[in-house]
N, CA, C and O of each residue as an XYZ file, in Angstrom:
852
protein
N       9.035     34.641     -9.377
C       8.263     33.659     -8.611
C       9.123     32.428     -8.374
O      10.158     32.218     -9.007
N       8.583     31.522     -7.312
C       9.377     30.293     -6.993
C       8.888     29.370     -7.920
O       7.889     29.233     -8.628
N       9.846     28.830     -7.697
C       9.175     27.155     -8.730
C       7.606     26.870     -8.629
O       6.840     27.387     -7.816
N       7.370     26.184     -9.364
C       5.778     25.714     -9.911
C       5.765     24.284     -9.844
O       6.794     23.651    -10.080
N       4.513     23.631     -9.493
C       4.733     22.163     -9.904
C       3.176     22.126    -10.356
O       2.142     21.829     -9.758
N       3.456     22.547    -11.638
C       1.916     22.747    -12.501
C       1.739     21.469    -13.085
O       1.325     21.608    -14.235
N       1.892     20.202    -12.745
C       1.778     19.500    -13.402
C       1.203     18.064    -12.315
O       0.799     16.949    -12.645
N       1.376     18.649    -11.036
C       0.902     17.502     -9.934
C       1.829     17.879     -8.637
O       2.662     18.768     -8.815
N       1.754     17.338     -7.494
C       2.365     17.381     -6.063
C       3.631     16.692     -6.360
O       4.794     16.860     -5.996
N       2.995     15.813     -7.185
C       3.935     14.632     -6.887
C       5.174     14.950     -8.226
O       6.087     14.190     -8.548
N       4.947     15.876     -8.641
C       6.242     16.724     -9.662
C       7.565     16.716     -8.592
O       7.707     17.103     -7.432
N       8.706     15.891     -9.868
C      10.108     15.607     -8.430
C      10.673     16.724     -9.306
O      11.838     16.992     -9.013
N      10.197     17.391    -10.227
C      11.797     18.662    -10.595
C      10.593     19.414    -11.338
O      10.233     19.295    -12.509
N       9.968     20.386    -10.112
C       9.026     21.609    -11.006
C       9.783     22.349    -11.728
O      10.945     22.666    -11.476
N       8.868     22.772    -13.047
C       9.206     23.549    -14.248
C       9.401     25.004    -14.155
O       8.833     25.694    -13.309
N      10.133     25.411    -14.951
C      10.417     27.264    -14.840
C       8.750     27.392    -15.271
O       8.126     26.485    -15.822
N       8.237     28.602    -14.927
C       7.284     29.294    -15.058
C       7.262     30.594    -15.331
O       7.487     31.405    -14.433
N       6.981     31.000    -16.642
C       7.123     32.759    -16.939
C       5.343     33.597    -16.283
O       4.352     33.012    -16.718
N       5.136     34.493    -15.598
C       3.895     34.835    -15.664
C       4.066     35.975    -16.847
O       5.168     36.507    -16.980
N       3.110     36.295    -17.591
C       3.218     37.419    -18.638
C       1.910     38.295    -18.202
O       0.839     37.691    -18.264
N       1.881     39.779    -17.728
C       0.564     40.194    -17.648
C      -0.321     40.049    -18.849
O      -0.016     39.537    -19.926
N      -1.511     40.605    -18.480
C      -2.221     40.215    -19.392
C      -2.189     41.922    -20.555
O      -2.381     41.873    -21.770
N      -2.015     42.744    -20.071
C      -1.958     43.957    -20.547
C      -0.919     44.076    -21.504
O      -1.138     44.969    -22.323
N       0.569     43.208    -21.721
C       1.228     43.161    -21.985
C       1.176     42.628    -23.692
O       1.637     42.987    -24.776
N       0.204     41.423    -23.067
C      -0.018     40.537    -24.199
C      -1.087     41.418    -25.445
O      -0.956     41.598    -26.655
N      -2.014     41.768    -24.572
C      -2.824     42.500    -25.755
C      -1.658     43.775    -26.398
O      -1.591     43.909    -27.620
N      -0.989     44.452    -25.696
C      -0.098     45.675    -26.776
C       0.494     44.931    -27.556
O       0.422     45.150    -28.765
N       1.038     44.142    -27.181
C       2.096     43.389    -28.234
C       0.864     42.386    -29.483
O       1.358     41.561    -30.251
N      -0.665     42.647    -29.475
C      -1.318     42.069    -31.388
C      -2.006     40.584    -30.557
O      -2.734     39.857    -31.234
N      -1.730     40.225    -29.128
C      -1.907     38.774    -28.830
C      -3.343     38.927    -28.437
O      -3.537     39.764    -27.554
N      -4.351     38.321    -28.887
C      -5.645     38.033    -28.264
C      -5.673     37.430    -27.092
O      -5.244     36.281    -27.194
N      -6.215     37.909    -25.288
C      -5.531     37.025    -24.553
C      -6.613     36.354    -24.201
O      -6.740     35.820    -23.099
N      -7.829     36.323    -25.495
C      -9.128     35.529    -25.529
C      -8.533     33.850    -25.841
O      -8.646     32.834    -25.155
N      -8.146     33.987    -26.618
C      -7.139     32.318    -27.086
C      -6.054     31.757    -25.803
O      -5.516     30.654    -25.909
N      -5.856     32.486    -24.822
C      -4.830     31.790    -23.691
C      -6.179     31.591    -22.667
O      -7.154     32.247    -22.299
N      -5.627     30.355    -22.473
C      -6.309     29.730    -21.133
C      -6.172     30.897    -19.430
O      -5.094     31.483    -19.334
N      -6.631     31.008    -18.912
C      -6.824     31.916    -18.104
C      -7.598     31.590    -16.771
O      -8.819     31.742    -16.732
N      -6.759     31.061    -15.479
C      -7.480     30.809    -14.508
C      -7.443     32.125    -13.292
O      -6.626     33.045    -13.321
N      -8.377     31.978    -12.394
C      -8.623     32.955    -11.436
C      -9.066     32.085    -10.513
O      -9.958     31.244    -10.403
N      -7.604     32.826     -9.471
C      -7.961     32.059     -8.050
C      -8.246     33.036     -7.273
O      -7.738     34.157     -7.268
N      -9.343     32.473     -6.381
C     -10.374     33.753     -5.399
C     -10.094     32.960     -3.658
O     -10.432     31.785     -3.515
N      -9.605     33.569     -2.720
C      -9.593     33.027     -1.639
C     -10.466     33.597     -0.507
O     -10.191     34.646      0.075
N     -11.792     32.651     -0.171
C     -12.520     32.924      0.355
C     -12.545     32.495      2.176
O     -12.067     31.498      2.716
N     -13.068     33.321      2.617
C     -13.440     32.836      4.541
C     -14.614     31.847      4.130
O     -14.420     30.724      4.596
N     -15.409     31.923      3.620
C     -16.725     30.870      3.722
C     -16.233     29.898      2.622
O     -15.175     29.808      1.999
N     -17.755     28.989      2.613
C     -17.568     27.708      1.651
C     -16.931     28.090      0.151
O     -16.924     29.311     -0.003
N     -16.637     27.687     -0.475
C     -16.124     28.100     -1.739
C     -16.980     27.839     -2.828
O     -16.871     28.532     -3.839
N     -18.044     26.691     -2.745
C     -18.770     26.370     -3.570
C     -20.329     27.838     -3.042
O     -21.513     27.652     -3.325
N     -20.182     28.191     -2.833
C     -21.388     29.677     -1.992
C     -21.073     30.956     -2.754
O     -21.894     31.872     -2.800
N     -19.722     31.030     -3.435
C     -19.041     32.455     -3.882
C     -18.990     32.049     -5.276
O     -18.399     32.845     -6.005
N     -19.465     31.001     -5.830
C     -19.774     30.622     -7.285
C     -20.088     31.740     -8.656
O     -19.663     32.031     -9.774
N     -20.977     32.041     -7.820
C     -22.458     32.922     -8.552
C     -21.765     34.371     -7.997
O     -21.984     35.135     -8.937
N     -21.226     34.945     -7.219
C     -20.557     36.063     -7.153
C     -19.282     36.398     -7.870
O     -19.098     37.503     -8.381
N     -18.495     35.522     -7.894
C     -17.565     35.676     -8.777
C     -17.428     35.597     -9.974
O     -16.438     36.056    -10.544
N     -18.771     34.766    -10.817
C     -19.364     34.519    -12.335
C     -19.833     35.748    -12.372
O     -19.601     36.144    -13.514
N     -20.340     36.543    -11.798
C     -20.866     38.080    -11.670
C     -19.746     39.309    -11.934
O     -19.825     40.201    -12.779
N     -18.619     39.065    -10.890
C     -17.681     40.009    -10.842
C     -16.826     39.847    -12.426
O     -16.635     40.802    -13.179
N     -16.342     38.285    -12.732
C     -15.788     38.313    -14.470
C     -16.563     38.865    -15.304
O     -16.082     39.679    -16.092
N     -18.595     38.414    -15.350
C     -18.980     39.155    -16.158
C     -18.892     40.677    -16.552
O     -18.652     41.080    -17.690
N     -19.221     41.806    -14.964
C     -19.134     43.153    -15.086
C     -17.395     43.442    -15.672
O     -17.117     44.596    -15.999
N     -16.621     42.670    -15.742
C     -15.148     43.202    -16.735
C     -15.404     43.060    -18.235
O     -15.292     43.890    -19.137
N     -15.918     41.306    -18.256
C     -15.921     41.246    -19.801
C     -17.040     39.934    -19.273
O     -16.944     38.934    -18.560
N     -18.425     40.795    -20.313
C     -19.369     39.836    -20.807
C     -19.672     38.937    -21.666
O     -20.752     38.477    -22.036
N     -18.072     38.633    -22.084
C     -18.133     37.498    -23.331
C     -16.800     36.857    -22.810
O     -15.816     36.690    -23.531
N     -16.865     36.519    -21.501
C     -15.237     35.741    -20.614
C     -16.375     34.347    -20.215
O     -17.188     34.570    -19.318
N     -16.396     32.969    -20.886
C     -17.031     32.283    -19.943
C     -16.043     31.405    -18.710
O     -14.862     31.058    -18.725
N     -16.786     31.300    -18.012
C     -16.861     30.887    -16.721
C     -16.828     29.577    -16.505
O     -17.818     29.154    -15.908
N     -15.874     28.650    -16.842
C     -16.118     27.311    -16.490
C     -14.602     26.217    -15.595
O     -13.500     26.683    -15.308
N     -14.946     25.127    -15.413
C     -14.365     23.880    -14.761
C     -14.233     24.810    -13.068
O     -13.134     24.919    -12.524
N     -15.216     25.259    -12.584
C     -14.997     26.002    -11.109
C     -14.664     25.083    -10.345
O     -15.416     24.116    -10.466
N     -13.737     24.925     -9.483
C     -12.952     23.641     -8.606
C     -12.546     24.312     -7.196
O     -11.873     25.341     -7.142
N     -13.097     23.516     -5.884
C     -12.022     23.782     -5.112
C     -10.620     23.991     -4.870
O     -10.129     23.979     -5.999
N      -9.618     24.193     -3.961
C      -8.354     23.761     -4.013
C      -8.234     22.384     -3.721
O      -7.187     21.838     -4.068
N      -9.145     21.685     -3.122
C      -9.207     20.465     -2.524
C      -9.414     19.903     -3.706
O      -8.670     18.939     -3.890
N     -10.162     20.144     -4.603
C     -10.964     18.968     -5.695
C      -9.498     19.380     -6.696
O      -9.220     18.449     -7.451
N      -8.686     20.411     -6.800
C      -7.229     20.461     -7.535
C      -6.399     19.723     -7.471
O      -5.748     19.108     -8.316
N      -6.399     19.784     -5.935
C      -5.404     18.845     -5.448
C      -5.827     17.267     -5.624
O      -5.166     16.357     -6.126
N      -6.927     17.244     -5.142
C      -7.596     15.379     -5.374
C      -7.199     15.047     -6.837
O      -6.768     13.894     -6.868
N      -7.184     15.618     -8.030
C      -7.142     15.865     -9.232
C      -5.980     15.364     -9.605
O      -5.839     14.212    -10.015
N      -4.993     16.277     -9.475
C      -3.337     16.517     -9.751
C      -2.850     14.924     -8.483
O      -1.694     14.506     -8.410
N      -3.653     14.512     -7.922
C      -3.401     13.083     -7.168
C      -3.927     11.920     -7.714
O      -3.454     10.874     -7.271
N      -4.946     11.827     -8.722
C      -5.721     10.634     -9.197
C      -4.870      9.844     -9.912
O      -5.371      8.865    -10.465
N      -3.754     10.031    -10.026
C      -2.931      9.027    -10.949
C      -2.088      8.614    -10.240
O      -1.322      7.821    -10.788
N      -1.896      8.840     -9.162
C      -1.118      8.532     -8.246
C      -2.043      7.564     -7.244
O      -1.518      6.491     -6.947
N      -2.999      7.762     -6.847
C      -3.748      7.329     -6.153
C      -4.489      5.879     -6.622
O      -4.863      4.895     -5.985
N      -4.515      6.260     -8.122
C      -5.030      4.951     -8.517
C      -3.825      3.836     -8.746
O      -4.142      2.654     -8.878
N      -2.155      4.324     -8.799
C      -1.392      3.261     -8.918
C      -1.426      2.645     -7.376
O      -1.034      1.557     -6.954
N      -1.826      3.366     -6.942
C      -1.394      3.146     -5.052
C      -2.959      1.666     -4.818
O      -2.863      0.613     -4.188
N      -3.551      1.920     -5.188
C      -5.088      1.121     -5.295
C      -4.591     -0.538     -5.671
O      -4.657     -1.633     -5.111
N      -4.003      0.080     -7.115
C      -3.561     -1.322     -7.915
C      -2.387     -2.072     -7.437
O      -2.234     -3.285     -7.581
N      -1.531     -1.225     -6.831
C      -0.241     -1.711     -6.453
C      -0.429     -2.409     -4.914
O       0.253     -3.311     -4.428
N      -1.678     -1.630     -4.259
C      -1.404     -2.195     -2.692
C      -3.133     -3.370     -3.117
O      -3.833     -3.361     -2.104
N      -3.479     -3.814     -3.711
C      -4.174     -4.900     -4.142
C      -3.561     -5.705     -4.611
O      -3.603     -6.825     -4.102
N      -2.858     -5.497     -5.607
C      -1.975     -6.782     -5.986
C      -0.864     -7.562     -4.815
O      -0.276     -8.642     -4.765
N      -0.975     -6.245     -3.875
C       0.469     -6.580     -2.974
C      -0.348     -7.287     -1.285
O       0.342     -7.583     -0.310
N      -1.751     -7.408     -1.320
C      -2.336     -7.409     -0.820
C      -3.369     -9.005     -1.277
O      -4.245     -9.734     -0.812
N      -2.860     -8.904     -1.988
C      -3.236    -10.705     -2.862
C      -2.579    -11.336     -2.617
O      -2.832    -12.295     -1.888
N      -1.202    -11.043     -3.209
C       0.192    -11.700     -2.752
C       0.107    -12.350     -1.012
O      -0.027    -13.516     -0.642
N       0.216    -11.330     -0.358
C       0.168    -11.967      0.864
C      -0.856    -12.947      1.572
O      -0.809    -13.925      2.318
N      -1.773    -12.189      0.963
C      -3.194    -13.313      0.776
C      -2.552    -14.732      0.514
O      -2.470    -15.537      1.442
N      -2.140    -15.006     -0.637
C      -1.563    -16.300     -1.173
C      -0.165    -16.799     -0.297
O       0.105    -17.882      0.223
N       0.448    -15.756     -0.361
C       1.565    -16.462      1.135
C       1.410    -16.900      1.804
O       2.119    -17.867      2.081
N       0.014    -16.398      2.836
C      -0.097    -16.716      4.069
C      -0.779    -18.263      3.901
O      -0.252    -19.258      4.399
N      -1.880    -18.296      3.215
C      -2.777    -19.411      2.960
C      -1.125    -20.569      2.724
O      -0.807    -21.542      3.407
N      -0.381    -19.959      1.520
C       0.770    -20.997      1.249
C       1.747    -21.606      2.279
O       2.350    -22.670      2.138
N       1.814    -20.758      3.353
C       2.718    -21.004      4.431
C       1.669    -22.007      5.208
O       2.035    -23.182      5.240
N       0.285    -21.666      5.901
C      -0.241    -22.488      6.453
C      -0.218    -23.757      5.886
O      -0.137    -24.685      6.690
N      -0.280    -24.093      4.437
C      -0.891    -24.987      4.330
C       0.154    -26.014      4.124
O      -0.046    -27.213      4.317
N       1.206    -25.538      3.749
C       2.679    -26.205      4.147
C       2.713    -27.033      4.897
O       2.475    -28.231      4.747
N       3.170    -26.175      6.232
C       3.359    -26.484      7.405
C       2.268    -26.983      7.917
O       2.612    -27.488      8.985
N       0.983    -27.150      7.741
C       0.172    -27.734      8.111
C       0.145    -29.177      8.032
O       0.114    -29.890      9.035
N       0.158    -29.674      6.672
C       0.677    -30.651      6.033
C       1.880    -31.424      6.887
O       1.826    -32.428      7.597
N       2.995    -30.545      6.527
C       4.203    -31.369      6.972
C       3.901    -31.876      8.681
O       4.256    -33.012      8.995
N       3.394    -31.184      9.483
C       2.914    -31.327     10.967
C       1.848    -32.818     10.583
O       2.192    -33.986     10.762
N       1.120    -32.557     10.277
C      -0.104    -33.696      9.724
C       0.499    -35.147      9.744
O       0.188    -36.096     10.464
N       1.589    -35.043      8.609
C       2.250    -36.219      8.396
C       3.343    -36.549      9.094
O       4.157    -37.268      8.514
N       3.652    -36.090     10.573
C       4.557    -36.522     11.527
C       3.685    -36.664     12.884
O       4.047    -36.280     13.996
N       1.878    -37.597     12.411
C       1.166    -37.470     13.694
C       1.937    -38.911     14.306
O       2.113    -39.016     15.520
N       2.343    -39.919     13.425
C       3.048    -40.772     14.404
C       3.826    -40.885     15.236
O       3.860    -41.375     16.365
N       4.695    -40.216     14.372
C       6.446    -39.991     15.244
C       5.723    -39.188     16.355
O       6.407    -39.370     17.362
N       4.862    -38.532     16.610
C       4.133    -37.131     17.683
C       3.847    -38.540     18.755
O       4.419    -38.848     19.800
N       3.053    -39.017     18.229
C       2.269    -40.525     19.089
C       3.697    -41.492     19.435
O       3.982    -41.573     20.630
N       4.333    -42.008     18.738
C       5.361    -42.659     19.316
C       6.443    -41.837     20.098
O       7.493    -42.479     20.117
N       6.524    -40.887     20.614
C       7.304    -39.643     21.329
C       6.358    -39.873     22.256
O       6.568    -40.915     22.877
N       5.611    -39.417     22.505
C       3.977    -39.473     23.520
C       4.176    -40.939     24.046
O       4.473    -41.248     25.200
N       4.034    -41.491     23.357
C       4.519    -43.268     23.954
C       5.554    -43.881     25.149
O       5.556    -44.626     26.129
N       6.749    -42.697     24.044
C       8.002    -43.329     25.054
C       8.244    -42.881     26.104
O       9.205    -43.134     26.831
N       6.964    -41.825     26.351
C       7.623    -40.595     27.622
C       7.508    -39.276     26.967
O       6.534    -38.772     27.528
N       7.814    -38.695     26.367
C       7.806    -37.242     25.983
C       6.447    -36.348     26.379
O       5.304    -36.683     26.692
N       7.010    -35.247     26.243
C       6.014    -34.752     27.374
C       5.703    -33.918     26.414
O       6.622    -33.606     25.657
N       4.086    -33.216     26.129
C       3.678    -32.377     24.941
C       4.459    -31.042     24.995
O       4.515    -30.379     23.959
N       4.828    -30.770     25.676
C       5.522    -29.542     25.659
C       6.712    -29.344     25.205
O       7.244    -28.298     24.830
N       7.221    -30.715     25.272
C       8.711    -30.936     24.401
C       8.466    -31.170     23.053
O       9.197    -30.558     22.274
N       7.646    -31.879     22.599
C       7.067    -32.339     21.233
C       6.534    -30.730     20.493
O       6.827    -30.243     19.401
N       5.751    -30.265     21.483
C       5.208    -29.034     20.419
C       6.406    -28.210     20.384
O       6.317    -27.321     19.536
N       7.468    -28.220     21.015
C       8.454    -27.171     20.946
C       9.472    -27.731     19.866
O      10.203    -26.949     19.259
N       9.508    -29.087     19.638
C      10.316    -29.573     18.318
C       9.856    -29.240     16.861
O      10.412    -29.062     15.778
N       8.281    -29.240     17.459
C       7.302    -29.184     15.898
C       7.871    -27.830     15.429
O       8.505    -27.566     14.408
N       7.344    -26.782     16.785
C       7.163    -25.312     16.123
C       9.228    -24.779     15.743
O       9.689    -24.230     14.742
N       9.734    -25.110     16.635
C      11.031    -24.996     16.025
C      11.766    -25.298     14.658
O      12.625    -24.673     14.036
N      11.194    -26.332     14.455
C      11.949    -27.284     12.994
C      10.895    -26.624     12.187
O      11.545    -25.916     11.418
N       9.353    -26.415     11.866
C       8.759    -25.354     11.038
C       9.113    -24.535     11.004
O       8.918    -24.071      9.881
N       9.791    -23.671     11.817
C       9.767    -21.703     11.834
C      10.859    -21.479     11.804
O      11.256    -20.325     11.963
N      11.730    -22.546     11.584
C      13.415    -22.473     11.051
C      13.368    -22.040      9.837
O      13.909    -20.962      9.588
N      12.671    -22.822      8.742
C      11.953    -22.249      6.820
C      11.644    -20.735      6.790
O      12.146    -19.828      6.127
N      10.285    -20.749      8.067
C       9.622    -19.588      7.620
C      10.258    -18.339      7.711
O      10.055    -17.394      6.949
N      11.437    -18.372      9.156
C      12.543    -17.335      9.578
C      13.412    -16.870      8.500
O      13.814    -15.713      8.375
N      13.673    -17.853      7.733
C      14.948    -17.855      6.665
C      14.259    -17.314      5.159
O      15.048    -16.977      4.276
N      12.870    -17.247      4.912
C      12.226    -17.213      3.817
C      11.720    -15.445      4.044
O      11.693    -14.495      3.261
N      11.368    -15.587      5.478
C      10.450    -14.044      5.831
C      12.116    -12.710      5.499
O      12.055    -11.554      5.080
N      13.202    -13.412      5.842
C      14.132    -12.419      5.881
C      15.037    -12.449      4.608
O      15.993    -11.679      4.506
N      14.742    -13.278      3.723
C      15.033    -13.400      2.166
C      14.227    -12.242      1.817
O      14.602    -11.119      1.480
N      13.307    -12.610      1.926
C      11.666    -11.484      1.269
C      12.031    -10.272      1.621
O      11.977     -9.356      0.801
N      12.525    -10.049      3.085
C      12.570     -8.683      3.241
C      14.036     -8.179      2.571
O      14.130     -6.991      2.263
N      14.910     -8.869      2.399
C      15.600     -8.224      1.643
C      15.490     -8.126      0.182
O      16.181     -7.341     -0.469
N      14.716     -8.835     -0.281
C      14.453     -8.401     -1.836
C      13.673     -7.514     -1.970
O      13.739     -6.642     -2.837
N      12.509     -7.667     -0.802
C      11.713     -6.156     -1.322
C      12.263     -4.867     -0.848
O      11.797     -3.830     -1.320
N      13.376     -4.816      0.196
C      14.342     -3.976      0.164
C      15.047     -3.260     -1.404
O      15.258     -2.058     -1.570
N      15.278     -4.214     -2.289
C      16.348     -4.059     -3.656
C      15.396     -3.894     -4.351
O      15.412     -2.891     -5.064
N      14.335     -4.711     -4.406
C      13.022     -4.049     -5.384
C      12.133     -3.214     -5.281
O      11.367     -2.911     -6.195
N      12.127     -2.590     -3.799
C      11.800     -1.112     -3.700
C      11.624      0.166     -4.410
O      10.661      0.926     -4.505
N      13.386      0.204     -5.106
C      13.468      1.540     -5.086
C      13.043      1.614     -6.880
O      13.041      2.685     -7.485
N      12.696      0.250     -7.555
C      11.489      0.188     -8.649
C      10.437      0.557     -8.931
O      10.088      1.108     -9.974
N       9.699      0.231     -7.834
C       8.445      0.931     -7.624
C       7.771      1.956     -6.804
O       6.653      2.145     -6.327
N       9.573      2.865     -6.861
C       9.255      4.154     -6.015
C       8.781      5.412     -6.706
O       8.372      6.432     -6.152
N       8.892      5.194     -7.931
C       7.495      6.116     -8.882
C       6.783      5.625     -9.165
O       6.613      5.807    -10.371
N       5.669      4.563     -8.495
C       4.958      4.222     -8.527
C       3.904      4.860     -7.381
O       2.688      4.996     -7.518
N       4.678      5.192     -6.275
C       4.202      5.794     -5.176
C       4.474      6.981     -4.487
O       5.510      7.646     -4.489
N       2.730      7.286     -3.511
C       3.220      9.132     -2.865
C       3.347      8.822     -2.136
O       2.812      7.889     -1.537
N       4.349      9.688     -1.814
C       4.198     10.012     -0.246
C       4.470      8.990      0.885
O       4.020      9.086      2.027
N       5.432      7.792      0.320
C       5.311      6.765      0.972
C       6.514      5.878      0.582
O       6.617      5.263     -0.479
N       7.644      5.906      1.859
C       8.835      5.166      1.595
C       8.934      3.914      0.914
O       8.213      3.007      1.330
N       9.612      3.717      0.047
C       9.569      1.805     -0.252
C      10.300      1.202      0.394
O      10.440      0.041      0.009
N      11.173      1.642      1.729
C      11.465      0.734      2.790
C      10.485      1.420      3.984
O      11.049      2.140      4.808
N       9.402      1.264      4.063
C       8.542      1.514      4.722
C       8.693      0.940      6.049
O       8.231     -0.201      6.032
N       9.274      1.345      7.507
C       9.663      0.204      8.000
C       8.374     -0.295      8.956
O       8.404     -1.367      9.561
N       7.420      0.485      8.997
C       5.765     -0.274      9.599
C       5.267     -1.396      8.834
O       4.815     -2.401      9.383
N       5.335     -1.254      7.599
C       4.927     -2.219      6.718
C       5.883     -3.159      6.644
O       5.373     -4.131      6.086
N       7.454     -3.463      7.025
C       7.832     -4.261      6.674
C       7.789     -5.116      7.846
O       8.060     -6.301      7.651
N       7.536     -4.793      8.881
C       7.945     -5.244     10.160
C       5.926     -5.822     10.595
O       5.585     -6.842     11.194
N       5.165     -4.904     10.113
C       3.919     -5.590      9.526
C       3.729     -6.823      9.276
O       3.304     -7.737      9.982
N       4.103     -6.778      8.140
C       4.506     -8.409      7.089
C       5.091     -9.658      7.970
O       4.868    -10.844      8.212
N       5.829     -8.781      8.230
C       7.300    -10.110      8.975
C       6.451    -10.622     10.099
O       6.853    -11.662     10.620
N       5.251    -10.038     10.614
C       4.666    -10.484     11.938
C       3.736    -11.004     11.747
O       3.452    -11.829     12.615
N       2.777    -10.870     10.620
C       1.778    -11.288     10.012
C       2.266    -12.628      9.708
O       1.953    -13.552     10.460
N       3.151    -12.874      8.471
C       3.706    -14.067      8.081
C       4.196    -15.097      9.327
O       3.946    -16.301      9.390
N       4.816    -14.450     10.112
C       5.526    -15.253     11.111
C       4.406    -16.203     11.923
O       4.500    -17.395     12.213
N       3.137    -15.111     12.232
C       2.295    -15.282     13.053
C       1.478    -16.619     12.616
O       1.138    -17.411     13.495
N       1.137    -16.885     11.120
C       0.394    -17.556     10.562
C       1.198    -18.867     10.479
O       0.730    -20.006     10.491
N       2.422    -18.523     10.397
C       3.363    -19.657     10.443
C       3.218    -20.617     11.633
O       3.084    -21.840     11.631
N       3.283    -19.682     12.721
C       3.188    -20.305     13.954
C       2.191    -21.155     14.113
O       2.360    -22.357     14.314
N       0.529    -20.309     13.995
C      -0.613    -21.033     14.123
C      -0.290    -22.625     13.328
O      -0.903    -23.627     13.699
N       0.715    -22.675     12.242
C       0.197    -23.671     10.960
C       0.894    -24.715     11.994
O       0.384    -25.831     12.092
N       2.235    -24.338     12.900
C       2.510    -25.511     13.567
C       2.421    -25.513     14.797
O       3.488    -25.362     15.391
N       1.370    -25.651     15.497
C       1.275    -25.496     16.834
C      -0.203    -26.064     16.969
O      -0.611    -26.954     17.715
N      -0.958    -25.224     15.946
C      -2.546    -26.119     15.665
C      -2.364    -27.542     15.205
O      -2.974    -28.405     15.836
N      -1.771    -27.825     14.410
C      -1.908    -29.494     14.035
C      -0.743    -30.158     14.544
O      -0.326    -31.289     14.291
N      -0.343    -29.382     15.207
C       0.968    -30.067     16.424
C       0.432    -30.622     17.601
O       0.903    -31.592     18.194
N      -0.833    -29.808     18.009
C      -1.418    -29.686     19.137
C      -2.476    -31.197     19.357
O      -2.753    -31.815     20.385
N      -2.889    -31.431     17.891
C      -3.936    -31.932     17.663
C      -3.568    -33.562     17.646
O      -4.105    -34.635     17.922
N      -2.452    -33.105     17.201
C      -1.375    -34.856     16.644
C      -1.085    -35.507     18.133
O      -0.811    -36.670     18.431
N      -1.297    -33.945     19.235
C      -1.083    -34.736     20.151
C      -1.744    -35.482     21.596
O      -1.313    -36.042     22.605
N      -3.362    -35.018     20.862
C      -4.760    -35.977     21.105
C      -4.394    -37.438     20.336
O      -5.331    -38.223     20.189
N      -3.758    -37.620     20.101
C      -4.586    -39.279     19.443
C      -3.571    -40.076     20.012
O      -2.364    -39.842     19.953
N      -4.158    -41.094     20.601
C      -3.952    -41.886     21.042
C      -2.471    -42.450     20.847
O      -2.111    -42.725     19.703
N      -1.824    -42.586     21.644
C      -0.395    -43.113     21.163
C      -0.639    -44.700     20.885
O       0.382    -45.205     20.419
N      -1.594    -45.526     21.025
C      -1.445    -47.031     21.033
C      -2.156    -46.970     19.355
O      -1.726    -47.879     18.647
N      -2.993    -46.188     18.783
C      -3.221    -46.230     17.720
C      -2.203    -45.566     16.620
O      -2.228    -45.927     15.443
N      -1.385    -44.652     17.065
C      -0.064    -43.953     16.146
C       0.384    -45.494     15.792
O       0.231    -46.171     14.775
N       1.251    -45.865     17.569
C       1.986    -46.926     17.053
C       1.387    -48.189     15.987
O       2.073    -48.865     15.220
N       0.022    -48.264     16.182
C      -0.794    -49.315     15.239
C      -0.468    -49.372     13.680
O      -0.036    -50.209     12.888
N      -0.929    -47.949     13.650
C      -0.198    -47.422     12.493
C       0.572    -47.264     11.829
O       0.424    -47.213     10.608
N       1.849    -47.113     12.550
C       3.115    -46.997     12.487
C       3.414    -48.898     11.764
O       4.554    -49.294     11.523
């Protein structure tokens, strides 16, 4: 027989596997009542419907064989995946917080720093400047940080990838949808953080900036 991966899908070096008949085992003194013993039945209809026929067919061999843990291939497979599935839960929640907290952290940055340059916005507005030049200084000099920070990130989670690549199925850790995801997400929020209170700095009155000022 070919390799086996009796132990999950997600097995990276399946184990040798001996089959031994069962006829074999009883000549040779072995009770093959004490070995675990599964039977796979491949049916055209539902599988949970052939239950009670096949608890029938083991009984008429041997009426003292019980009959238990009956499973789809599907509910095997879901099975031989639950440990995998649940790191995938914990890992893309935590990683899914994280960005949560980035994004809020990036807005609120740059929100800020925009906030506290509503004068210089108003005295620009004053001398002549035209909003379109002003919002293009704001969002430039913000998204200079966020450019240089978003492509730091992606290269570390590049190098810290291949850490938490048994952590996960079926699923590259240079993932490049997800990284290019991120980078647009982040970027995007960045933008809003300076362009919204860029925008806003540049309602107020320039005779009250300068007052201020």
């Amino acid at each position: 027989m070919g390799d086996v991966k009796l132990d999950g899908l997600d097995q990276t070096r399946p184990s040798s596997t001996l089959y031994v008949p069962l006829g074999q085992l009883s000549s040779s003194g072995e009770d093959f009542h004490s070995f675990p013993l599964t039977l796979v039945v491949r049916t055209t209809t539902s599988p949970s419907s052939m239950v009670s026929a096949v608890t029938s067919a083991v009984h008429d061999v041997d009426g003292t064989m019980p009959v238990r843990d009956v499973l789809t291939m599907d509910d095997v497979v879901t099975n031989s995946l639950s440990q995998s599935r649940f790191n995938m839960l914990l890992l893309g929640a935590f990683a899914g917080l994280a960005l949560l907290l980035a994004a809020i952290g990036i807005y609120s940055v740059l929100s800020y720093s925009v906030r506290q340059r509503v004068p210089e916005i108003g005295i620009r507005l004053a001398l002549g400047a035209r909003l379109s030049d002003v919002l293009r200084m704001v969002v430039v000099e913000g998204m200079k940080p966020t450019l240089v920070g978003v492509g730091i990130g992606i290269v570390a989670a590049l190098a810290l990838g291949r850490l938490v690549a048994s952590l996960i199925f079926q699923v590259k850790p240079a993932d490049p949808i997800t990284f290019v995801g991120v980078a647009i997400l982040l970027t995007g929020i960045a933008l809003l953080a300076c362009v919204i209170p860029a925008y806003r700095a540049s309602r107020v009155d320039p005779v009250i900036a300068l007052r201020n000022e």
